[in-house]
N, C-alpha and C positions, 0 to 999 in steps of 0.2 A: 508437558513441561519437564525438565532436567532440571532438578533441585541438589545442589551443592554448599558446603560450610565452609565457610572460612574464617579463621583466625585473624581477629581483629585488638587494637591495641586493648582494649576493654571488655573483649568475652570474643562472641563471633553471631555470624553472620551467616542468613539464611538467603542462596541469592538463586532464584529460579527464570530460566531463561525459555523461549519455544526451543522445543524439539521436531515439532510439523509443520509444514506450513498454513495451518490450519487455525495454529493458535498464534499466528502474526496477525495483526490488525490492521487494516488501513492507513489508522493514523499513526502507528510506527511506521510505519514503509516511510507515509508521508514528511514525518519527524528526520530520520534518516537521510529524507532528499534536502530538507532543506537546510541541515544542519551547514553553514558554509565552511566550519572547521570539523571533526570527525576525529577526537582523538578515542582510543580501544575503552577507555572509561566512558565516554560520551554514549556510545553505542551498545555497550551492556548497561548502562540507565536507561537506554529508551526501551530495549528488549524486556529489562527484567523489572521497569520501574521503582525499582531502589534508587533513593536519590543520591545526587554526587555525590554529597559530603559524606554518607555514608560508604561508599566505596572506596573511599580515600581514607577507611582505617582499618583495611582488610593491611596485614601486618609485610606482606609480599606479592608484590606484585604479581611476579612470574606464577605464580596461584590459579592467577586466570586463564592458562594456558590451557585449563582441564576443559576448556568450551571450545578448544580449536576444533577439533574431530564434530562437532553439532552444528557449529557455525559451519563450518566448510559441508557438511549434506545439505544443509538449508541453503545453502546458493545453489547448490547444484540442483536440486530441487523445483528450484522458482525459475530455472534455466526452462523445466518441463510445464511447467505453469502454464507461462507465457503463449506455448502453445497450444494448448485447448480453447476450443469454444465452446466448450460443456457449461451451458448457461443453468443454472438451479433450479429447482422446480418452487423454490422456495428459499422464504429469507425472515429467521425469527430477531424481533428488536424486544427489548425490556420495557414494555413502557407504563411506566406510575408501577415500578416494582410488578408488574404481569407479564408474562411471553405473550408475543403476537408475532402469529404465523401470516405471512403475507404470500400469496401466490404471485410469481413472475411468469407472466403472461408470455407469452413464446414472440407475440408480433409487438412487444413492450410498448404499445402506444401511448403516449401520454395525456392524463386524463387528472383534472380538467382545465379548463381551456388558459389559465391561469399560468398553471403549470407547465401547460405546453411553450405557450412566449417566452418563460422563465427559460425554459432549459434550449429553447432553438437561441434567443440572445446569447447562452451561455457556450454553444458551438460557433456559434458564428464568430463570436469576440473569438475565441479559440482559433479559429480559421484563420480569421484576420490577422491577428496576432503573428500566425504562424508564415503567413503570405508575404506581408510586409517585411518578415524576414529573410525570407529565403524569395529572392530574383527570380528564379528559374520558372520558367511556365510548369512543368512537372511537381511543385511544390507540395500537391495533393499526396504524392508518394512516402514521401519523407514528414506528412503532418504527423505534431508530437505534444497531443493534449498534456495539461498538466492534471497533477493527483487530486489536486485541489478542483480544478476543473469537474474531475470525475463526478468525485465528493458531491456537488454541487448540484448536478444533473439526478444523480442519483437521491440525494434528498426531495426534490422535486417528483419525482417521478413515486418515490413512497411515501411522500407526506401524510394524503390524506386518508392511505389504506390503512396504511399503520396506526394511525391515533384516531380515525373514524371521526376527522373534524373537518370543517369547513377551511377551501384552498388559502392561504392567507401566505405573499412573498415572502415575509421576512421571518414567520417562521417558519414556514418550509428550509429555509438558509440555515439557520438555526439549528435545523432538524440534520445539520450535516454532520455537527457532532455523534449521532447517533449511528449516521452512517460511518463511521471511522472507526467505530467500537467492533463493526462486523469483520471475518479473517476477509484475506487477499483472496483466499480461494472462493469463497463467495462474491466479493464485490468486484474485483477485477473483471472476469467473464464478462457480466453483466456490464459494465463500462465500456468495456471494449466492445461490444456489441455494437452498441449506442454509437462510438464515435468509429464504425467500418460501415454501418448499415443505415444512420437516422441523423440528418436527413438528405440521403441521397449522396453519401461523400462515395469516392472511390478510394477501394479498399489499400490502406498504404502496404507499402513493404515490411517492412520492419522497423522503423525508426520509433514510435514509439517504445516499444518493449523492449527493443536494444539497450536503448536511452537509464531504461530502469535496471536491466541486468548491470550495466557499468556505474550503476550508484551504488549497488549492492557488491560489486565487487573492489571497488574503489573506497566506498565510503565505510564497509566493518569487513567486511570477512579477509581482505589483503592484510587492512592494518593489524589485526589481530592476528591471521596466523605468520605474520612477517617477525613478528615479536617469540616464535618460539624457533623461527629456523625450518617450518615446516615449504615443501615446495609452493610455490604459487600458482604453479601449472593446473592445482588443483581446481582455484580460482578461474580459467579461463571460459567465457562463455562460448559454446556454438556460435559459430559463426552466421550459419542460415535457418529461420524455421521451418 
């Protein structure tokens, strides 16, 4: 993390934001996509979870400009993300204040049987979803899961490893909080895996991961460094992976 002070009308302020992508979350990313408005406060409260009101007494604005240069590597960053399939050998959760190491199985089947219907309804709605929108017989090319989708699949798929309980839907769904606390660079791969290979989908082009690079460059790192004058070029993602 990058830890900065600032001068607030009443003392100051400690505001630490990622520097890795490693220490992004899930559910920032997710925070991020869904925000429908995105102002450069809005997205250093999701980043560094310092709440609004407190950012709004840092005494100068222009102050926050000291995050362009971190915010702008972490987009470009997440540009190289996207491309790997370097799935983890492993995935530690918190659970009842304990680490628990969970191993990710290489052929990720899902287990048990519970689990399995949960998360194939939970592709297919996805599919469907995506069919219905897009006309085009080729529609498979251009599918564009959502975060939440992910989220959801993947809580299902760790439920019962992780907490060594009996399959149960609704807290498995539950359990997706849990996943959202893990970085991008862990649960990503693994998602994407899921929705190229299980079950049976053909492998899209780019549309999902596109999708996420122009949130990230749209949604914080443009509005932020547009506000110091800095180029946007810097912002522009790869065109092909």
């Amino acid at each position: 993390m990058i830890q900065k002070y600032f001068k607030t009308i009443t003392g100051e302020l400690s505001i630490s934001i990622p520097e890795k992508l490693d220490e992004i979350s899930l559910g920032q990313l997710m925070a991020l996509q869904s925000a429908s408005k995105l102002s450069d406060l809005d997205a250093i409260q999701i980043l560094s979870g310092v709440p609004l009101e407190n950012l709004k007494q840092v005494q100068d604005f222009n102050d926050f400009e000291e995050f362009n240069e971190t915010v702008a590597t972490l987009a470009l960053q997440i540009s190289s993300l996207y491309n790997s399939n370097q799935i983890p050998d492993d995935v530690t959760f918190n659970i009842d204040n304990k680490l628990k190491k969970v191993k990710v199985f290489k052929n990720l089947s899902i287990e048990p049987a519970g689990a399995f219907m949960a998360a194939r309804d939970i592709i297919v709605e996805e599919m469907t979803r995506h069919a219905a929108s897009n006309n085009d017989e080729d529609w498979q090319q251009s599918f564009t899961p959502s975060l939440k989708a992910c989220s959801l699949i993947l809580a299902n798929y760790f439920y019962c490893r992780a907490t060594q309980l009996p399959y149960d839907e609704e807290l498995a769904e539950q359990f997706a909080t849990e996943i959202e606390k893990q970085p991008i660079t862990t649960i990503l791969p693994i998602a994407k895996y899921f929705f190229l290979s299980y079950p049976n989908l053909s492998k899209p082009k780019t549309g999902f991961w596109h999708r996420l690079r122009r949130l990230w460059n749209r949604g914080l790192a443009l509005k932020i460094l547009k506000s110091s004058g800095t180029s946007t070029q810097l912002m522009h993602w790869p065109e092909a992976i």
